[in-house]
VEXMARGU-686666 format. One record per residue: residue in one letter; z, y, x of N, C-alpha, C in turn. Coordinates in steps of 0.2 Angstrom, whole numbers, plus 5000, padded with zeros to 4 digits. Last residue first. Example, Ala and Ser with C-alpha at 12.3 -4.5 7.8 and 13.67 -1.06 7.14 Angstrom:
! residues 2
<residu:S, nup:5035, nnorth:4989, neast:5064, caup:5036, canorth:4995, caeast:5068, cup:5039, cnorth:5000, ceast:5064> $
<residu:A, nup:5039, nnorth:4972, neast:5066, caup:5039, canorth:4978, caeast:5062, cup:5039, cnorth:4984, ceast:5066> $
This chain:
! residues 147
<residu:X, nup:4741, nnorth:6092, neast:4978, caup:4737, canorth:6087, caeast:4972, cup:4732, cnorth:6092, ceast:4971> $
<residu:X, nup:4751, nnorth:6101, neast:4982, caup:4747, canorth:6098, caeast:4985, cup:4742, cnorth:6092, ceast:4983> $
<residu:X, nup:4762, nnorth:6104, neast:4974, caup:4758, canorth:6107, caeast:4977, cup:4751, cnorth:6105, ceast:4979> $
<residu:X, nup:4772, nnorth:6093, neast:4970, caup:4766, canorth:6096, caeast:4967, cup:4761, cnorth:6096, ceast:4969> $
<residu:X, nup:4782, nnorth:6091, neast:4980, caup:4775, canorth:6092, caeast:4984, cup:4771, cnorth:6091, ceast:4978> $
<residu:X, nup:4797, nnorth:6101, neast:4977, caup:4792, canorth:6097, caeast:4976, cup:4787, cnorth:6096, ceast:4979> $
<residu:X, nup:4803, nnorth:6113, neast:4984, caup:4807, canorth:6107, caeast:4982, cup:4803, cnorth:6101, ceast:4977> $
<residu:X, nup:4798, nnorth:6123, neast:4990, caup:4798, canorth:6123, caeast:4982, cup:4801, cnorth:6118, ceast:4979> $
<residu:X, nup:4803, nnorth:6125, neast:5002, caup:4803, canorth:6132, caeast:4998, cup:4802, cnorth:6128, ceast:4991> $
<residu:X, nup:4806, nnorth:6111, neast:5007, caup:4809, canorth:6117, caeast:5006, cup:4811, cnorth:6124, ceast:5003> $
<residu:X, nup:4792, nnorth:6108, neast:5005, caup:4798, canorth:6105, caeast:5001, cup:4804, cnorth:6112, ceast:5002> $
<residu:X, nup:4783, nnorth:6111, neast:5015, caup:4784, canorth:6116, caeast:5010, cup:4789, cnorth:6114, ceast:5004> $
<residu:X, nup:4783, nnorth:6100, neast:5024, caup:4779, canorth:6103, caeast:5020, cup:4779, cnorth:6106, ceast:5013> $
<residu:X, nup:4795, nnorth:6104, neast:5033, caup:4796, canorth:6098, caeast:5027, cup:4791, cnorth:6098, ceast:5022> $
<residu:X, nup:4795, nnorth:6105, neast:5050, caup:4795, canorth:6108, caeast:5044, cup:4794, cnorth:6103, ceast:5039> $
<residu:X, nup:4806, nnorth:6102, neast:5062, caup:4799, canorth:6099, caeast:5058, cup:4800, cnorth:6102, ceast:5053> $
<residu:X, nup:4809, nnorth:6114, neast:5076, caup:4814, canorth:6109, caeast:5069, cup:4807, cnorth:6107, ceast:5066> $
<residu:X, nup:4807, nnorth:6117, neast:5092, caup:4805, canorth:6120, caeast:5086, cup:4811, cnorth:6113, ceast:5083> $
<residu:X, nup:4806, nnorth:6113, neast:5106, caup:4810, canorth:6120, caeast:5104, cup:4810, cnorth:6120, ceast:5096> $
<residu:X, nup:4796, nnorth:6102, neast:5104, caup:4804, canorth:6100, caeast:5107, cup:4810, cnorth:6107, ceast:5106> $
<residu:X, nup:4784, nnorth:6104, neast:5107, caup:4788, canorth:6106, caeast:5100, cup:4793, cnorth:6103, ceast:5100> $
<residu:X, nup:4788, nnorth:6123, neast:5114, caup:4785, canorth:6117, caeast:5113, cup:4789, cnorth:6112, ceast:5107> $
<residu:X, nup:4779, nnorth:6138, neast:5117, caup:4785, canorth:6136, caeast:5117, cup:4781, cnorth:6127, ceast:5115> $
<residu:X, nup:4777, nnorth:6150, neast:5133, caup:4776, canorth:6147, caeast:5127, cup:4783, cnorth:6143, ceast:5124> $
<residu:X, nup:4782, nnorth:6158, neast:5143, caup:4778, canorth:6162, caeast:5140, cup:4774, cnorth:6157, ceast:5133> $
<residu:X, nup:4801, nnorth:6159, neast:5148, caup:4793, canorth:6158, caeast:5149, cup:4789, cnorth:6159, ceast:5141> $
<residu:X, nup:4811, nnorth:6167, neast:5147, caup:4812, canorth:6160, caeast:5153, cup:4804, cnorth:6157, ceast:5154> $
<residu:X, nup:4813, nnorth:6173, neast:5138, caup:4816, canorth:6178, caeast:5142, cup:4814, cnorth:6174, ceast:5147> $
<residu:X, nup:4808, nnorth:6168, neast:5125, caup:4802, canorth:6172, caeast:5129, cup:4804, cnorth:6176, ceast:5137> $
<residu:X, nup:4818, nnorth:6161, neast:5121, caup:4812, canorth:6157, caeast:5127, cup:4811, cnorth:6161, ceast:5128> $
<residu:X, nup:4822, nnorth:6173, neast:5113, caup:4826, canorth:6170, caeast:5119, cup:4820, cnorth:6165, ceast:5124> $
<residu:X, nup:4811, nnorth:6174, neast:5104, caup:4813, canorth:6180, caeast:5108, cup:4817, cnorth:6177, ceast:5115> $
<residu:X, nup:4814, nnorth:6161, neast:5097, caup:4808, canorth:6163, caeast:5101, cup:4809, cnorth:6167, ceast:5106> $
<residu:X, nup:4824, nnorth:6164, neast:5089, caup:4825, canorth:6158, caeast:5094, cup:4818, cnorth:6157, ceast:5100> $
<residu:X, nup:4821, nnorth:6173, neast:5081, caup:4826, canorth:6174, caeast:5088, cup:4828, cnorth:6170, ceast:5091> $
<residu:X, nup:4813, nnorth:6165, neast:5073, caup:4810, canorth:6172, caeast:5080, cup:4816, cnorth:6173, ceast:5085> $
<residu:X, nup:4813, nnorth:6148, neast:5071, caup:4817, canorth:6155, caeast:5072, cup:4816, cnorth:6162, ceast:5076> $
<residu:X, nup:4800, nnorth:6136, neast:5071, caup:4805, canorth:6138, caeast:5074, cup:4805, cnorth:6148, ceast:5073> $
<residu:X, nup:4793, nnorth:6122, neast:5064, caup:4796, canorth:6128, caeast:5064, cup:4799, cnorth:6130, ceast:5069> $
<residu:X, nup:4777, nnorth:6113, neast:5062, caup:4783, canorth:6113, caeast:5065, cup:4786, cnorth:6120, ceast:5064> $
<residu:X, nup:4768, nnorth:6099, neast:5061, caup:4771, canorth:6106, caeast:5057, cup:4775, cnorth:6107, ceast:5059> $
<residu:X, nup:4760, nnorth:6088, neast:5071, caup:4766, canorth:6089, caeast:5069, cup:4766, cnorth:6097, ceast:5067> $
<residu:X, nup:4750, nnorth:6083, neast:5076, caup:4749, canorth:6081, caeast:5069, cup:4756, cnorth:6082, ceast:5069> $
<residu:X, nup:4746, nnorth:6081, neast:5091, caup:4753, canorth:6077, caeast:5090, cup:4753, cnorth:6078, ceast:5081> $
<residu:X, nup:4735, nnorth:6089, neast:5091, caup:4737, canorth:6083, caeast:5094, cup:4743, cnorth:6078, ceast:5093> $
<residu:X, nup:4744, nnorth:6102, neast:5086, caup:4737, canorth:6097, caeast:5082, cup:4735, cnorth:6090, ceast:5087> $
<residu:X, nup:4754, nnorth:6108, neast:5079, caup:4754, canorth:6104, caeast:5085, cup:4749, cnorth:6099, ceast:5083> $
<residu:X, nup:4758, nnorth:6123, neast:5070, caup:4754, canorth:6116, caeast:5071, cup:4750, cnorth:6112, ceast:5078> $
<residu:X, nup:4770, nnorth:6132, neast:5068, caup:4765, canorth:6130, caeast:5072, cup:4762, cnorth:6123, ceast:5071> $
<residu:X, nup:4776, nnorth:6145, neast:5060, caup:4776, canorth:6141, caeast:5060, cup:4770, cnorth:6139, ceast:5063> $
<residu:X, nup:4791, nnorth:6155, neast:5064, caup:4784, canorth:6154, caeast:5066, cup:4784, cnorth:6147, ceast:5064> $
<residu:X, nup:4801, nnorth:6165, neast:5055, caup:4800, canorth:6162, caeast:5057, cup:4793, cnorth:6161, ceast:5057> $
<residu:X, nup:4815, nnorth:6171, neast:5043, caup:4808, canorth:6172, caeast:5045, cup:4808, cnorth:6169, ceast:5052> $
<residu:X, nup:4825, nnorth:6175, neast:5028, caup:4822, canorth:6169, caeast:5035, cup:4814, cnorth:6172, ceast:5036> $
<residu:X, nup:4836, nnorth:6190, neast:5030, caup:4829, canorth:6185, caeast:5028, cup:4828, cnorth:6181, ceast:5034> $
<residu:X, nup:4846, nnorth:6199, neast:5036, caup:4845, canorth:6195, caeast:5030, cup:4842, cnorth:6190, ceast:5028> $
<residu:X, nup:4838, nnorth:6210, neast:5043, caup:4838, canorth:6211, caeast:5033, cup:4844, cnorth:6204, ceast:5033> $
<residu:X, nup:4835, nnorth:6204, neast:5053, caup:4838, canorth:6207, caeast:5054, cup:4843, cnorth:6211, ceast:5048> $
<residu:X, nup:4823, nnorth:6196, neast:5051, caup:4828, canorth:6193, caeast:5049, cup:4834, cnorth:6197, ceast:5049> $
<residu:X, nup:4815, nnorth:6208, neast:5051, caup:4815, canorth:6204, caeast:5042, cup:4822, cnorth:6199, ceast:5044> $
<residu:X, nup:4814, nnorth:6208, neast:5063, caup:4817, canorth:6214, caeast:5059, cup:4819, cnorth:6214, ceast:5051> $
<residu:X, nup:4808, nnorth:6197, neast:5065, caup:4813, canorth:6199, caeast:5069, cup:4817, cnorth:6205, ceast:5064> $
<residu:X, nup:4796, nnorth:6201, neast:5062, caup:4797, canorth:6196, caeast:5059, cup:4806, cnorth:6197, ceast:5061> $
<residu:X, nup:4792, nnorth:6212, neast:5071, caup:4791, canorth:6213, caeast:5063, cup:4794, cnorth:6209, ceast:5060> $
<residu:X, nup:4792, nnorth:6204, neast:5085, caup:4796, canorth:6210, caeast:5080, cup:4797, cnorth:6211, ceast:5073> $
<residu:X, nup:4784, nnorth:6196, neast:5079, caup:4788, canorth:6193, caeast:5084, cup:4794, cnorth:6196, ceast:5082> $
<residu:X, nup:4770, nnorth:6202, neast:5082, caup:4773, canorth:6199, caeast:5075, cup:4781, cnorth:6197, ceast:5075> $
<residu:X, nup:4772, nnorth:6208, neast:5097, caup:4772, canorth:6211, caeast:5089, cup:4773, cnorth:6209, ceast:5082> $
<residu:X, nup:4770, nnorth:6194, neast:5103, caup:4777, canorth:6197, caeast:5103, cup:4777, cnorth:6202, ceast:5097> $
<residu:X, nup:4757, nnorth:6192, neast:5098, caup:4761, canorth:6187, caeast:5097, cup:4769, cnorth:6191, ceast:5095> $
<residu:X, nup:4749, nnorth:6201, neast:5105, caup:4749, canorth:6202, caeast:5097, cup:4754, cnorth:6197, ceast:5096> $
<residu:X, nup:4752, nnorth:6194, neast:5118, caup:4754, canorth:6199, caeast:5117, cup:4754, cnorth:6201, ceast:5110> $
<residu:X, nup:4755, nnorth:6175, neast:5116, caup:4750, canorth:6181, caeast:5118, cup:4754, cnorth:6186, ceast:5114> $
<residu:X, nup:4762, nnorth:6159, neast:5121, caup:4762, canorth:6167, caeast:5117, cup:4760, cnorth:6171, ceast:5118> $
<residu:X, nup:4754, nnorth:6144, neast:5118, caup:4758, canorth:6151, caeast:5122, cup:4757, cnorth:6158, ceast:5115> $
<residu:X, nup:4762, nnorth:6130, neast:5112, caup:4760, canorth:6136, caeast:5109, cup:4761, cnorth:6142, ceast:5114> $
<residu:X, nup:4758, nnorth:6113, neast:5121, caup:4762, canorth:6120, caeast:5118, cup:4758, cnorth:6125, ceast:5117> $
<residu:X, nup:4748, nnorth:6108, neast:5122, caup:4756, canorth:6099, caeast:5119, cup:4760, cnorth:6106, ceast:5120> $
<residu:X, nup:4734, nnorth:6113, neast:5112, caup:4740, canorth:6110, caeast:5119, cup:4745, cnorth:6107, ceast:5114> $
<residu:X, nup:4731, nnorth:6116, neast:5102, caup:4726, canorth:6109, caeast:5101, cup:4728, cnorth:6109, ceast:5110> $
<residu:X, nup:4740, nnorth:6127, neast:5088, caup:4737, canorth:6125, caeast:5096, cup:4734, cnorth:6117, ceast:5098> $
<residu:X, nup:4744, nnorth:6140, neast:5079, caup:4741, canorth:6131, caeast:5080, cup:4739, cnorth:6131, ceast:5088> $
<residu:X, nup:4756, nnorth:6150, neast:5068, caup:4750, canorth:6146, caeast:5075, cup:4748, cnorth:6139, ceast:5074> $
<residu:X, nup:4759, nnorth:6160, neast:5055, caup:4756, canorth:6154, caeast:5056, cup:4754, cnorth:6154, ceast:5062> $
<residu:X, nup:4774, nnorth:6169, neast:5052, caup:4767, canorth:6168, caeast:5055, cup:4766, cnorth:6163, ceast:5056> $
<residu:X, nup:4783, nnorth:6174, neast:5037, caup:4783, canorth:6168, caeast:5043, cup:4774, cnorth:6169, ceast:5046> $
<residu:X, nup:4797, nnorth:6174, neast:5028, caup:4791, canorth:6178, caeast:5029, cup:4791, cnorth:6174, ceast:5037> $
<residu:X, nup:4806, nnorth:6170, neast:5012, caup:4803, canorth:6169, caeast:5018, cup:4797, cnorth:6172, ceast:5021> $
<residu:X, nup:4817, nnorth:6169, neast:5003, caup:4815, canorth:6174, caeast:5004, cup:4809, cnorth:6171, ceast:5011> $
<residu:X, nup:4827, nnorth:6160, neast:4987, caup:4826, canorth:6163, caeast:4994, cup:4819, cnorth:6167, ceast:4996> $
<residu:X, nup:4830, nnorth:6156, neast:4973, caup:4834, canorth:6156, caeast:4977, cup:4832, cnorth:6160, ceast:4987> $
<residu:X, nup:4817, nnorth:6163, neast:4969, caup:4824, canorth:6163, caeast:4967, cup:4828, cnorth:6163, ceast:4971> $
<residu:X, nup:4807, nnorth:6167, neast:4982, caup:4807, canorth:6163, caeast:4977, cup:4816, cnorth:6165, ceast:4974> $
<residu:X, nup:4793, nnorth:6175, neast:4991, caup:4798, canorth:6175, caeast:4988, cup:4799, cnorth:6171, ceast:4982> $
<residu:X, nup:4783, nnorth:6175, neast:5006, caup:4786, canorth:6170, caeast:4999, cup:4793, cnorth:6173, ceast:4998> $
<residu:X, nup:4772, nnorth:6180, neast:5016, caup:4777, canorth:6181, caeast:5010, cup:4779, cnorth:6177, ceast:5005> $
<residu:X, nup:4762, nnorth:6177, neast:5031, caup:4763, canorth:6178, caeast:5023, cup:4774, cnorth:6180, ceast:5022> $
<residu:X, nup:4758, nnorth:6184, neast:5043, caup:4754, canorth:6181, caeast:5038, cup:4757, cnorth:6180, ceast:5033> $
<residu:X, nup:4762, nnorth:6201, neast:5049, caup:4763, canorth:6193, caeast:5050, cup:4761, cnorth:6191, ceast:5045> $
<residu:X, nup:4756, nnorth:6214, neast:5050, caup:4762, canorth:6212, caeast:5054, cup:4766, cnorth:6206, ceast:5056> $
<residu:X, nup:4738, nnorth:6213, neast:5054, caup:4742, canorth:6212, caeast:5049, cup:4751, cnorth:6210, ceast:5055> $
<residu:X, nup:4730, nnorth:6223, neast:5069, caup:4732, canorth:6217, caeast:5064, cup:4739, cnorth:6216, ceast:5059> $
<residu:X, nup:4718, nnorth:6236, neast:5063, caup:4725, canorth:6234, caeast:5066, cup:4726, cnorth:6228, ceast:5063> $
<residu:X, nup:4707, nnorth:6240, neast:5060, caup:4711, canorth:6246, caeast:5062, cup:4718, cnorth:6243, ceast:5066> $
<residu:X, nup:4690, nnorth:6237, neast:5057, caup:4697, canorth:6235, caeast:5059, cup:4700, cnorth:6240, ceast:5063> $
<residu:X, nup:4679, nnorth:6242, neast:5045, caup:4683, canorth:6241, caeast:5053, cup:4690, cnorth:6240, ceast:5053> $
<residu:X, nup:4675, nnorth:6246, neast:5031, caup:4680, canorth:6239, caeast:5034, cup:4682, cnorth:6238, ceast:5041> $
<residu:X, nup:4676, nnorth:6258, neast:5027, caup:4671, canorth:6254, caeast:5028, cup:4674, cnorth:6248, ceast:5031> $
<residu:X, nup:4693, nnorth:6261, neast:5027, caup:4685, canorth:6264, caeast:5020, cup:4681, cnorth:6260, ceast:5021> $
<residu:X, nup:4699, nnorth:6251, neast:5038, caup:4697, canorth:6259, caeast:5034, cup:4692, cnorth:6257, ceast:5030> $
<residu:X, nup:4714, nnorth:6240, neast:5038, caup:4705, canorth:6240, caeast:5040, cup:4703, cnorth:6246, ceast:5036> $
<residu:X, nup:4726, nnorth:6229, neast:5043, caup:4723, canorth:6236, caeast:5041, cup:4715, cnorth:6237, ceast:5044> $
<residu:X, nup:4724, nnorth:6211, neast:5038, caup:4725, canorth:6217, caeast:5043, cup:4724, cnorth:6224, ceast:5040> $
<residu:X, nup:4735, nnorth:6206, neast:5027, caup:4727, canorth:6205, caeast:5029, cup:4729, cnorth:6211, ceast:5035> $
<residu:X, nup:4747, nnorth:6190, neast:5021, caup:4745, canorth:6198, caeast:5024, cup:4739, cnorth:6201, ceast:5026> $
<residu:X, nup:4749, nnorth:6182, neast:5007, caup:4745, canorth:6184, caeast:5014, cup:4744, cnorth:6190, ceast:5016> $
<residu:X, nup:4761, nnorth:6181, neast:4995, caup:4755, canorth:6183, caeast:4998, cup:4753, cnorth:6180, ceast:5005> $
<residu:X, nup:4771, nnorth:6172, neast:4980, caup:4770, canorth:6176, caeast:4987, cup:4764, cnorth:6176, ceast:4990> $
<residu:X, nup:4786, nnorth:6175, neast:4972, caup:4780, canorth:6177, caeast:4973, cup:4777, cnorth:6176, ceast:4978> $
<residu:X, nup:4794, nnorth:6163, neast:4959, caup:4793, canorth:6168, caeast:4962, cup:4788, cnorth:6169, ceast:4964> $
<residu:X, nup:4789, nnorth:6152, neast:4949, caup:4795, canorth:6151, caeast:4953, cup:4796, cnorth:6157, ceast:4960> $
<residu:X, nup:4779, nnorth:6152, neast:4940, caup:4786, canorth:6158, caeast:4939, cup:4791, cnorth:6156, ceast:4942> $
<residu:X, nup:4768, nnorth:6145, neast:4942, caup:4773, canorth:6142, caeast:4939, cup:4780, cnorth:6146, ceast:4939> $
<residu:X, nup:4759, nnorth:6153, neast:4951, caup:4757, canorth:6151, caeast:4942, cup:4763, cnorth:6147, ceast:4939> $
<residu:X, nup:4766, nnorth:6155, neast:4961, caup:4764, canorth:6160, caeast:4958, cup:4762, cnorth:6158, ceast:4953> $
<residu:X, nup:4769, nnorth:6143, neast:4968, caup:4774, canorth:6147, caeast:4965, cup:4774, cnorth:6153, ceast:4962> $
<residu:X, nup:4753, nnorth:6139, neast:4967, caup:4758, canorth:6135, caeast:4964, cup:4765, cnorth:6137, ceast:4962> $
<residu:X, nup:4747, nnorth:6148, neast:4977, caup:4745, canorth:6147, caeast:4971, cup:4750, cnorth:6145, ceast:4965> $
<residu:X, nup:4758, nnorth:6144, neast:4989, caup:4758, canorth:6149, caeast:4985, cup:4757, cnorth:6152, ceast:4980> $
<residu:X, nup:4752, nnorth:6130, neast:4990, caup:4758, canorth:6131, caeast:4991, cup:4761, cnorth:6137, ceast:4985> $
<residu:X, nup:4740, nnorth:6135, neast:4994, caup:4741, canorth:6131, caeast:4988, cup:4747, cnorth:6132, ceast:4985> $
<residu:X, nup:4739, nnorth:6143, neast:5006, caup:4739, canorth:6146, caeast:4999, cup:4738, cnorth:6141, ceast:4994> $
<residu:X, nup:4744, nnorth:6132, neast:5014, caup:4748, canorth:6138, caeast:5011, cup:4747, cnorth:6142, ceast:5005> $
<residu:X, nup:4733, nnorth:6125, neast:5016, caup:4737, canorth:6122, caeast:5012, cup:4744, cnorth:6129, ceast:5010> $
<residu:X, nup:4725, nnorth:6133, neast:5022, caup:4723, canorth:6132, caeast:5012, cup:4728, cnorth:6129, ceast:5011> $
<residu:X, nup:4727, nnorth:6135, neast:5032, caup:4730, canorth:6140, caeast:5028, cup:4729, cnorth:6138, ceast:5021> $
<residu:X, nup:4728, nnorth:6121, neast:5039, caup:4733, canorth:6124, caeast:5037, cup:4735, cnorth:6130, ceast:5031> $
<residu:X, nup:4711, nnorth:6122, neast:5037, caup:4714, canorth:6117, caeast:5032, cup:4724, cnorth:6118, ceast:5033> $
<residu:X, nup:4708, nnorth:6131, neast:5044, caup:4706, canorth:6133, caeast:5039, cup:4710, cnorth:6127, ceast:5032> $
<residu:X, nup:4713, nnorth:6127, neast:5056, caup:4716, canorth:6134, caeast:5056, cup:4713, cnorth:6135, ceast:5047> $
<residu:X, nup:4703, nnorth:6120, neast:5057, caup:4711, canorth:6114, caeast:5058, cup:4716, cnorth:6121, ceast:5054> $
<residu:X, nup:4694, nnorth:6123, neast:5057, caup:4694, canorth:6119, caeast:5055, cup:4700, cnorth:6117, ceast:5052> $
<residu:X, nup:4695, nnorth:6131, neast:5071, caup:4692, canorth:6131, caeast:5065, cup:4695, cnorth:6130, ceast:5060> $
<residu:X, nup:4698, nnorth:6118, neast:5082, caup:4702, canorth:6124, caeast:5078, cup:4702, cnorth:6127, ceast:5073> $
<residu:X, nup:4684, nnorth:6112, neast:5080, caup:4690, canorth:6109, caeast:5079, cup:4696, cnorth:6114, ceast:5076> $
<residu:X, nup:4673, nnorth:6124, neast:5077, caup:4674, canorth:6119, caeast:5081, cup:4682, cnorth:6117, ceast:5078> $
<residu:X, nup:4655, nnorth:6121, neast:5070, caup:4662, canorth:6124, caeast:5069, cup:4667, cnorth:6120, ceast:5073> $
């Protein structure tokens, strides 16, 4: 298994921990998005962006990157999340890309509209573009979670 893997398997668990833990403790709700896939499971399209949290006080919807460079490019399915996500802010809502800078062992965030704008000047981003995420203190205002 190779490093990415790995690293892509131990991010998202800690989301759905995260998750877990705002779901059994009635501090609101929230999912993962899966792709559309037909009757027999083909794939039919990718999910619009990876999850959902909704909480009392706020609302967040956000895709998860990684990268194992010192930046995250942006491939084409990239810009389509990009939109979708973009459109939730458009609501009103935060929404944003979260990226893990695996060399550097930094969670990091950054703003789709702060994305869309690099994207007029080049085709990644770095973690010098992005804010540190506060592992999920933000949304739940405890690290619980993570025990």
């Amino acid at each position: 298994m190779s490093n990415k893997k790995e690293y892509n398997n131990f991010l998202e668990s800690q989301i759905n921990k995260v998750i877990k833990y705002i779901n059994e403790n009635n501090l609101g709700f929230g999912w993962k998005n899966n792709p559309n896939r037909n009757y027999q499971g083909t794939f039919l399209d990718g999910e619009p962006f990876d999850y959902n949290i909704i909480t009392k006080e706020k609302s967040y919807f956000f895709d998860c990157k990684q990268t194992e460079l010192l930046h995250w490019h942006i491939l084409k399915k990239d810009i389509k999340q990009l939109l979708n996500l973009n459109k939730i802010v458009d609501c009103g809502h935060d929404a944003f890309i979260l990226i893990y800078f695996i060399l550097d062992n930094k969670l990091m965030k950054i703003d789709t509209k702060n994305v869309l704008k690099i994207l007029s000047s080049r085709k990644y981003i770095k973690p010098d573009d992005c804010c540190k995420f506060n592992n999920f203190d933000d949304i739940i205002k405890t690290k619980s979670a993570f025990k």
